[in-house]
C-alpha positions as CSV (number, residue, x, y, z in Angstrom):
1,X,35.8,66.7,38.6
2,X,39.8,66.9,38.3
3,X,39.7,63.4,35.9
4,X,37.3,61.1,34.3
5,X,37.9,57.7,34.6
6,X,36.6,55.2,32.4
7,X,36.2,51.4,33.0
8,X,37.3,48.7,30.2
9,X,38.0,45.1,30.8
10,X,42.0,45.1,30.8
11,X,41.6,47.9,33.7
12,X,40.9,51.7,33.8
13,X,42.2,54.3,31.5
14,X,42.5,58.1,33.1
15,X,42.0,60.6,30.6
16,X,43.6,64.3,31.3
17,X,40.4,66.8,32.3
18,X,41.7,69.5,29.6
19,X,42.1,66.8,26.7
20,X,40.1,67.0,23.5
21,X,39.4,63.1,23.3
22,X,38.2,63.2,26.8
23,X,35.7,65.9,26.1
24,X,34.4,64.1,22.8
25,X,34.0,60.7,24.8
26,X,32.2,62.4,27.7
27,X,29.4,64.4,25.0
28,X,29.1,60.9,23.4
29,X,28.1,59.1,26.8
30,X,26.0,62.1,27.8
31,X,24.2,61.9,24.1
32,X,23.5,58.5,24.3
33,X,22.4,58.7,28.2
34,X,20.1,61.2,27.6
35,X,19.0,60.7,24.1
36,X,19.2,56.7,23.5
37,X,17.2,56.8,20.1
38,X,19.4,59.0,18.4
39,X,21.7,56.4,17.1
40,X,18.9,54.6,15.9
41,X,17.6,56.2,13.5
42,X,20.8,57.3,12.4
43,X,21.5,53.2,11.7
44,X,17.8,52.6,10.6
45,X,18.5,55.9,7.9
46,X,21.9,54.3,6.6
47,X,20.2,51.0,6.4
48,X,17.4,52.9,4.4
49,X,19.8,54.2,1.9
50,X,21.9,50.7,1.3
51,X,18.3,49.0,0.7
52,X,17.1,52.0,-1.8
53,X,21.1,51.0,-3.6
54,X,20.2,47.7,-3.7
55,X,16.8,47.5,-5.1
56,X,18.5,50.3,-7.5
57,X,20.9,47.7,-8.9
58,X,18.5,44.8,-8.7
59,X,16.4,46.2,-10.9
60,X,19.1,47.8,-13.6
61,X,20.3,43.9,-13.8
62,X,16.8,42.7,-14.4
63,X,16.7,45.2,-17.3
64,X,19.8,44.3,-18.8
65,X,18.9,40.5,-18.8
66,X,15.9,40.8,-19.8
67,X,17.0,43.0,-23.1
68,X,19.6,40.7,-23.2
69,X,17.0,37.6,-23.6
70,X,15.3,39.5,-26.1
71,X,18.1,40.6,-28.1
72,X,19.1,36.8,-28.1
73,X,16.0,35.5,-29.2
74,X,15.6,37.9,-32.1
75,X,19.4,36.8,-33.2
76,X,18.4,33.0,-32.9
77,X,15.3,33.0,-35.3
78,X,16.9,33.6,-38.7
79,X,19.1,30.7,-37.8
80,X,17.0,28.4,-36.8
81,X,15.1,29.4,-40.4
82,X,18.3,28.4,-42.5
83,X,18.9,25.3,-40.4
84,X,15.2,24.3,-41.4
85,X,16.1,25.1,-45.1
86,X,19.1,23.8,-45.8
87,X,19.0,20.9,-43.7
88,X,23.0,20.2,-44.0
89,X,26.3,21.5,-43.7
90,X,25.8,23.5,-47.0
91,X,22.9,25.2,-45.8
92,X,24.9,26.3,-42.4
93,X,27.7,27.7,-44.3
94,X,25.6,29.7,-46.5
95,X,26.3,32.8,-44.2
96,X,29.5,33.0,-44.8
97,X,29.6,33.4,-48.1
98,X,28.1,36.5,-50.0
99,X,24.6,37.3,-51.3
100,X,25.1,36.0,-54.9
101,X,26.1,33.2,-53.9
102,X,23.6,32.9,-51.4
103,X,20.9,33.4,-54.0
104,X,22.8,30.8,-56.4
105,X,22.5,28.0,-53.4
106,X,19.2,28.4,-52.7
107,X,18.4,28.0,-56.2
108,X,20.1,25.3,-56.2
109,X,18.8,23.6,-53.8
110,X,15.1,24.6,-54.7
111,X,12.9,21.7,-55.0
112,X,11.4,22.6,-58.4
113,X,14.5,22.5,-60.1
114,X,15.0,18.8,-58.9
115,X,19.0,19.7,-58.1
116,X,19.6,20.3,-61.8
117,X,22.4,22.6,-62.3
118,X,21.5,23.0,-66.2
119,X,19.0,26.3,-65.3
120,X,22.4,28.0,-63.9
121,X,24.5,30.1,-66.0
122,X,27.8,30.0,-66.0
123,X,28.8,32.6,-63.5
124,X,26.2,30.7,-61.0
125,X,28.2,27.6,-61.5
126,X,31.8,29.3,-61.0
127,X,30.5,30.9,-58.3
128,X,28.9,27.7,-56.4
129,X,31.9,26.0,-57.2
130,X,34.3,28.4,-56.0
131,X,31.9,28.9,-52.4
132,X,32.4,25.0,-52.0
133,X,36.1,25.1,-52.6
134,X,36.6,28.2,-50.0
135,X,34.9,26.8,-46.9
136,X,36.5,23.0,-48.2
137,X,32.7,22.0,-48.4
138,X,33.6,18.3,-50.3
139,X,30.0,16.9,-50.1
140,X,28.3,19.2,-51.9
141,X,31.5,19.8,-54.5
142,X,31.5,16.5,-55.4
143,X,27.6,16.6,-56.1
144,X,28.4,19.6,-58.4
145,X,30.6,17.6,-60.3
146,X,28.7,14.7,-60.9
147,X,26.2,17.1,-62.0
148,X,29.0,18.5,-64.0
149,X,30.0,15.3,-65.4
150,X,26.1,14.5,-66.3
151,X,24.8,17.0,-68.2
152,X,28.2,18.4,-69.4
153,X,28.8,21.3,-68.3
154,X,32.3,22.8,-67.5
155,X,33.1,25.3,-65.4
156,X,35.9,28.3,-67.0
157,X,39.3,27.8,-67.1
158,X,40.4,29.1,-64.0
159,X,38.0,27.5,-61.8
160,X,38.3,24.0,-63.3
161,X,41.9,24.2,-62.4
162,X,40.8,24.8,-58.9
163,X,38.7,22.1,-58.9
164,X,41.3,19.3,-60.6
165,X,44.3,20.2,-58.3
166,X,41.2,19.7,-55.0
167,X,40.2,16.7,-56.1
168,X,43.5,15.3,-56.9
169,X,44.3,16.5,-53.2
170,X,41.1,14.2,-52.1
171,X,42.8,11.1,-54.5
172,X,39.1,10.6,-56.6
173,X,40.3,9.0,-59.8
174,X,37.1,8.1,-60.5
175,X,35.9,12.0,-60.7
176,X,38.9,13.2,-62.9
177,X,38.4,10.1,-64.8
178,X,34.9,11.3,-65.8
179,X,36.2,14.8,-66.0
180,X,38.4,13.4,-68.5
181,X,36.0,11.5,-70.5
182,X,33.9,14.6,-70.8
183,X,37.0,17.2,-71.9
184,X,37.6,14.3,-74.7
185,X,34.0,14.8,-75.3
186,X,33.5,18.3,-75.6
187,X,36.9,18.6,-77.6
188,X,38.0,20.7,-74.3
189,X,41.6,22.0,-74.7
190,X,42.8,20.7,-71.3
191,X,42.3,17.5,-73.2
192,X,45.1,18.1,-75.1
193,X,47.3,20.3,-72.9
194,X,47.1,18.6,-69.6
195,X,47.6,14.9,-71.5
196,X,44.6,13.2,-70.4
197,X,45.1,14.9,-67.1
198,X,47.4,13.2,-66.4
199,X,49.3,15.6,-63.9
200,X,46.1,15.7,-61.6
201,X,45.7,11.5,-61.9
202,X,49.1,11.0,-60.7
203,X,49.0,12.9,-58.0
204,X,45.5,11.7,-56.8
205,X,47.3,8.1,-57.5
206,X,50.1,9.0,-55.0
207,X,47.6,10.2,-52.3
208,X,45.9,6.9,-52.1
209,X,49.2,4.9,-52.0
210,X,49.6,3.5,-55.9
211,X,52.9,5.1,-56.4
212,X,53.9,2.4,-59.2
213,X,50.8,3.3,-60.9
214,X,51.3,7.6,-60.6
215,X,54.8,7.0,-61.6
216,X,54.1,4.9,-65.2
217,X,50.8,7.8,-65.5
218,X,53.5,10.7,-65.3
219,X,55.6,8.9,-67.9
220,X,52.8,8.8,-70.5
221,X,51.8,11.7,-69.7
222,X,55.0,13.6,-69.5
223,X,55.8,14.1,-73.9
224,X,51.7,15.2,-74.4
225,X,52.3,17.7,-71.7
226,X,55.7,19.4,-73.0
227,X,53.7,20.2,-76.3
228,X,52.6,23.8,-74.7
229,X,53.8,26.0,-71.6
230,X,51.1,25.6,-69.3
231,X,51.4,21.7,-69.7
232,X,55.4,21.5,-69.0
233,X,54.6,23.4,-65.7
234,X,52.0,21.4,-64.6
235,X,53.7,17.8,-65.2
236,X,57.3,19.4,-63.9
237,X,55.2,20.7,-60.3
238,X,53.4,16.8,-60.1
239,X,56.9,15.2,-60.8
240,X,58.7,18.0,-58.2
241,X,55.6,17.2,-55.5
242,X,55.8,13.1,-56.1
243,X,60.2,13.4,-55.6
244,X,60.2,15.4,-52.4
245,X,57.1,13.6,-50.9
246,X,59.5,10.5,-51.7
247,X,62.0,11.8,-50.2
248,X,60.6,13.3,-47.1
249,X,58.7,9.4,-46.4
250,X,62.8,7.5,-47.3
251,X,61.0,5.4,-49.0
252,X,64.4,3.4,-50.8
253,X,61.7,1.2,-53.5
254,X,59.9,4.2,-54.4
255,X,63.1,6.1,-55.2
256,X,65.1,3.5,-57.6
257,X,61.9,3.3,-59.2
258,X,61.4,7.1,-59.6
259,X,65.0,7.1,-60.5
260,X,64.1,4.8,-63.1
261,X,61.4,7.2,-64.6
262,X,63.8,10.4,-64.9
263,X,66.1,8.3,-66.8
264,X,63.4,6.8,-69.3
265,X,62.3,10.5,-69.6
266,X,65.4,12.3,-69.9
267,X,66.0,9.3,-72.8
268,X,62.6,9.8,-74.5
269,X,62.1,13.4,-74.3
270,X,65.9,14.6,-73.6
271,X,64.2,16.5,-70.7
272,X,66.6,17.1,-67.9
273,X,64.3,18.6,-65.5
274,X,63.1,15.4,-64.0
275,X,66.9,14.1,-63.6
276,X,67.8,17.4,-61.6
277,X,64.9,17.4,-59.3
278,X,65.9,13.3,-58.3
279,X,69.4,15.1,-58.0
280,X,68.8,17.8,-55.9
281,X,66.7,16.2,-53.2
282,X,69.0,13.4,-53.0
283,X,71.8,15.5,-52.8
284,X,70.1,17.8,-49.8
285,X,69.5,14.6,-48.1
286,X,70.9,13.5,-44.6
287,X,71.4,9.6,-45.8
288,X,74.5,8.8,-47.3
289,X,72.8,6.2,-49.6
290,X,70.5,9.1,-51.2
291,X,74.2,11.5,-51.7
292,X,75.5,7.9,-53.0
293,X,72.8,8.3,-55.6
294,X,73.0,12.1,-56.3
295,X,76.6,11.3,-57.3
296,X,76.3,8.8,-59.6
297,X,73.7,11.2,-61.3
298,X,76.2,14.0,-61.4
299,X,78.7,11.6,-62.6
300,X,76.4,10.1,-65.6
301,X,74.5,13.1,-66.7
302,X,76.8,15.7,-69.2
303,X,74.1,18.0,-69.0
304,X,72.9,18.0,-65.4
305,X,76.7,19.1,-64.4
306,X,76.1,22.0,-66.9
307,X,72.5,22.8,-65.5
308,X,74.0,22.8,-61.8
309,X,76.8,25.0,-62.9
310,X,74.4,27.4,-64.4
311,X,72.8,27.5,-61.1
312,X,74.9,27.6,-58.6
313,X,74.2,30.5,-56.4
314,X,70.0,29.9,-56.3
315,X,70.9,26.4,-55.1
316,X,73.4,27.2,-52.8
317,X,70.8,30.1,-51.2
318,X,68.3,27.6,-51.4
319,X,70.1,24.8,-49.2
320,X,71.5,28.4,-46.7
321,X,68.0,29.1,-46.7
322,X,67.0,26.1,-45.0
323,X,70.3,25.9,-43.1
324,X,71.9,23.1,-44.9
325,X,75.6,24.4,-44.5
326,X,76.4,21.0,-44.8
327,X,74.7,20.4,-48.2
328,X,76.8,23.8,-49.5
329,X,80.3,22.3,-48.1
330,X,79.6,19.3,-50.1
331,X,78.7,21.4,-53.3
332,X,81.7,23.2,-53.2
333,X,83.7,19.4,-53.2
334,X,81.8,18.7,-56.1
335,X,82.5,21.7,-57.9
336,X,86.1,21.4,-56.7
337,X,86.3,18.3,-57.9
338,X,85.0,19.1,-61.9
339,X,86.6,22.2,-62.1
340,X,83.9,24.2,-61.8
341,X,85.7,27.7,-60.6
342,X,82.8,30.6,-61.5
343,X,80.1,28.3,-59.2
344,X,82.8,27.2,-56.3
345,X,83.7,31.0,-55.9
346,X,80.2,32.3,-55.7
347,X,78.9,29.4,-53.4
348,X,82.3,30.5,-51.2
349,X,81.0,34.5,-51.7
350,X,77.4,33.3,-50.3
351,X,78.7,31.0,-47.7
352,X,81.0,34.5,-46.5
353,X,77.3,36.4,-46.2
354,X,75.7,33.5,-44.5
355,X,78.5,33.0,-41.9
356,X,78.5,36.6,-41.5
357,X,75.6,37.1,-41.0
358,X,75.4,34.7,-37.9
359,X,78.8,36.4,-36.6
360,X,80.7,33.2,-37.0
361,X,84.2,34.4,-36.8
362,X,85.7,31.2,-36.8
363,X,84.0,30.1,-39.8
364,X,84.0,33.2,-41.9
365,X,88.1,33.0,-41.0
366,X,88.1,29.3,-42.9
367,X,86.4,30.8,-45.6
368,X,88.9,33.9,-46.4
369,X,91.6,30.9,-45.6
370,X,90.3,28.7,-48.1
371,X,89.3,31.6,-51.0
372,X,93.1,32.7,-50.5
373,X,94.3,29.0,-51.1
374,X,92.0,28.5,-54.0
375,X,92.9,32.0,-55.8
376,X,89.8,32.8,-55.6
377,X,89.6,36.1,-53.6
378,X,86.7,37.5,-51.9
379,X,85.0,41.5,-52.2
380,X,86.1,44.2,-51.1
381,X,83.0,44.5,-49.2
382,X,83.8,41.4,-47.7
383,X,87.1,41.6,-46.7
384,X,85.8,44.7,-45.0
385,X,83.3,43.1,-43.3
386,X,85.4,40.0,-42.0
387,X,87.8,43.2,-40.9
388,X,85.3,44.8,-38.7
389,X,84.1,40.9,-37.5
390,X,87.4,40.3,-36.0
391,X,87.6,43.5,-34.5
392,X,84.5,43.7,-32.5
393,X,85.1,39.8,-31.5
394,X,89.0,40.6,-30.3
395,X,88.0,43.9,-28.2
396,X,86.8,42.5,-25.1
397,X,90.5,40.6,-24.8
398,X,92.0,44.0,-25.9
399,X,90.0,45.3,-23.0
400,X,90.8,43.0,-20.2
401,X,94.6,42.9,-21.2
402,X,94.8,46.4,-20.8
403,X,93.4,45.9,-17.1
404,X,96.0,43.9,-16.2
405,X,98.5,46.5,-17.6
406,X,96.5,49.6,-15.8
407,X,96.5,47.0,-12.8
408,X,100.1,46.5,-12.7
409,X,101.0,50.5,-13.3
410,X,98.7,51.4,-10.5
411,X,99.8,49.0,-7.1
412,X,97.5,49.1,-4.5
413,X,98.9,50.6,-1.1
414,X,99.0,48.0,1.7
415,X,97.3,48.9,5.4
416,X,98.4,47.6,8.5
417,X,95.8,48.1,11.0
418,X,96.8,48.6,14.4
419,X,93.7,46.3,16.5
């Protein structure tokens, strides 16, 4: 047989007698013509094997769920024990929190003791009220204070403060009024060094909206609290947290009244403090009514021009640190203005860094300009530094002008093509 044909439905194909392919096609036909179930079984075997796979894999997945199940079931009976204990949020947070602790809640909550707190000692009660304050747990930290409150019982030091500055955050008077009660009671020395508590009352006052009320509690007070260290800070942070918050809300009532306050403060107590922080957050300020104010503090006050002058350069990085250039420009006026040359020049040396810093060439060039004008020369360091500025800025026109120079050395030959 010279060629084997072979019949397809676009027409024949003719297939060369001494090709390879050929010969492969013709021993399949001739397999399959003589032995037809050959290719069976070769399908039923591979059909074997993907069914063997897939049982194989069907039964590793039921394995892993049902470990799985069990795994799960084992996890979910200690909680479902607590939930059935506690019975409230306080119960359900008692996993977060360490086994002392753990052991101080649940006696705490046992039934026998009828929720007295007077079988704890006083590490249990720091403890329970520390747990409370972590995970912000205000239903049962308010019970521990009433309990507290009741039976008289005060937490240390440390932990009280924790608990006065949270519940001043929450605005309960009527808990730091009982807490204050009690320290008069027990002849407590926050009595005497926190004024009545005064600090924590005026803030909690604030929170719920009485800001005439906090206000006229910070003036009383303000001269029990100056008598030690700890009591200065404490009234001076409330006073500092009550002017910004004022501030922040341009609230215009609030501020000529808490104006008023650092004035009948600074003329009681010749305290300054509370004259400066009204200052410097109306001075910072974007409305001109509250700069209006700032200067006519600046103006009156003797002493708050001194205080300012004394420090210059941790306001000035405190305004660069928020990005207030414009707040530094003005400070340098005023200084300018009551010849105040030791702060202007380092406000100018700290303005240099900041505008350097951001690679402002323009503005760091006013600065050298106007420290020239004023006598009031800059570093070494700094000179160096605007030196090097202006070179790296000026190099790319350096660049392209010489260019234009190599350009016009080197002419370009002119082609005339001949098509």
């Amino acid at each position: 047989m010279a060629m084997l044909t072979r019949l397809t439905s676009s027409g024949t194909t003719t297939v060369a007698p001494g090709s390879p392919k050929g010969l492969q096609r013709f021993q399949n036909y001739l397999s399959a013509f003589l032995w037809p179930g050959a290719s069976q079984r070769q399908q039923r075997k591979s059909s074997t094997q993907l069914d063997a796979i897939d049982c194989f894999t069907n039964e590793l997945v039921n394995r892993k769920t049902q470990k799985w199940g069990e795994l799960r079931e084992s996890l979910m009976k200690p909680a479902v024990e607590e939930a059935n204990y506690g019975g409230s949020t306080f119960g359900q947070n008692v996993g977060l929190m360490s086994k002392g602790m753990m052991s101080d809640l649940k006696a705490l909550r046992s039934p026998q003791l009828g929720l007295d707190i007077r079988s704890l000692s006083q590490p249990q009660l720091d403890n329970l009220l520390l747990a409370t304050l972590e995970i912000k747990n205000k239903l049962d930290f308010l019970y521990l204070i009433r309990q507290c409150v009741r039976w008289q019982q005060l937490p240390c030091n440390e932990v009280f403060i924790s608990c006065l500055k949270y519940l001043s955050s929450l605005g309960r008077m009527q808990q730091l009024e009982s807490l204050a009660e009690t320290c008069r009671q027990l002849n407590h020395p926050f009595a005497t060094i926190y004024s009545d508590l005064a600090p924590f009352k005026a803030i909690a006052l604030w929170h719920n909206g009485n800001s005439d009320v906090a206000l006229m509690t910070l003036h009383r007070g303000y001269g029990g609290s100056l008598n030690t260290e700890e009591g200065r800070r404490m009234i001076r942070v409330a006073f500092r947290t009550i002017v910004e918050e004022t501030l922040a809300q341009k609230s215009e009532a609030v501020l000529v009244s808490l104006m008023e306050v650092a004035r009948a403060i600074h003329r009681e107590h010749k305290d300054i403090f509370v004259v400066a922080c009204v200052w410097k957050q109306c001075f910072a300020s974007d409305w001109f009514s509250d700069q209006k104010s700032a200067g006519e503090l600046f103006e009156h006050y003797k002493e708050l021009q001194q205080l300012v002058d004394r420090r210059a350069s941790p306001l000035c990085s405190s305004f660069l640190s928020r990005h207030n250039v414009d707040a530094v420009h003005r400070l340098i006026e005023v200084f300018l203005q009551h010849n105040q040359r030791s702060a202007c020049a380092n406000c100018l040396s700290l303005l240099f860094n900041y505008q350097y810093l951001r690679k402002d060439l323009r503005a760091c060039a006013e600065i050298v300009k106007s420290c020239s004008e004023l006598e009031m020369p800059l570093t070494e360091l700094q000179n160096e530094q605007f030196l090097s500025l202006f070179l790296d800025q000026s190099e790319p026109f350096d660049t392209a002008a010489g260019s234009r120079t190599m350009g016009s050395k080197y002419k370009t030959k002119s082609f005339q093509y001949k098509f």
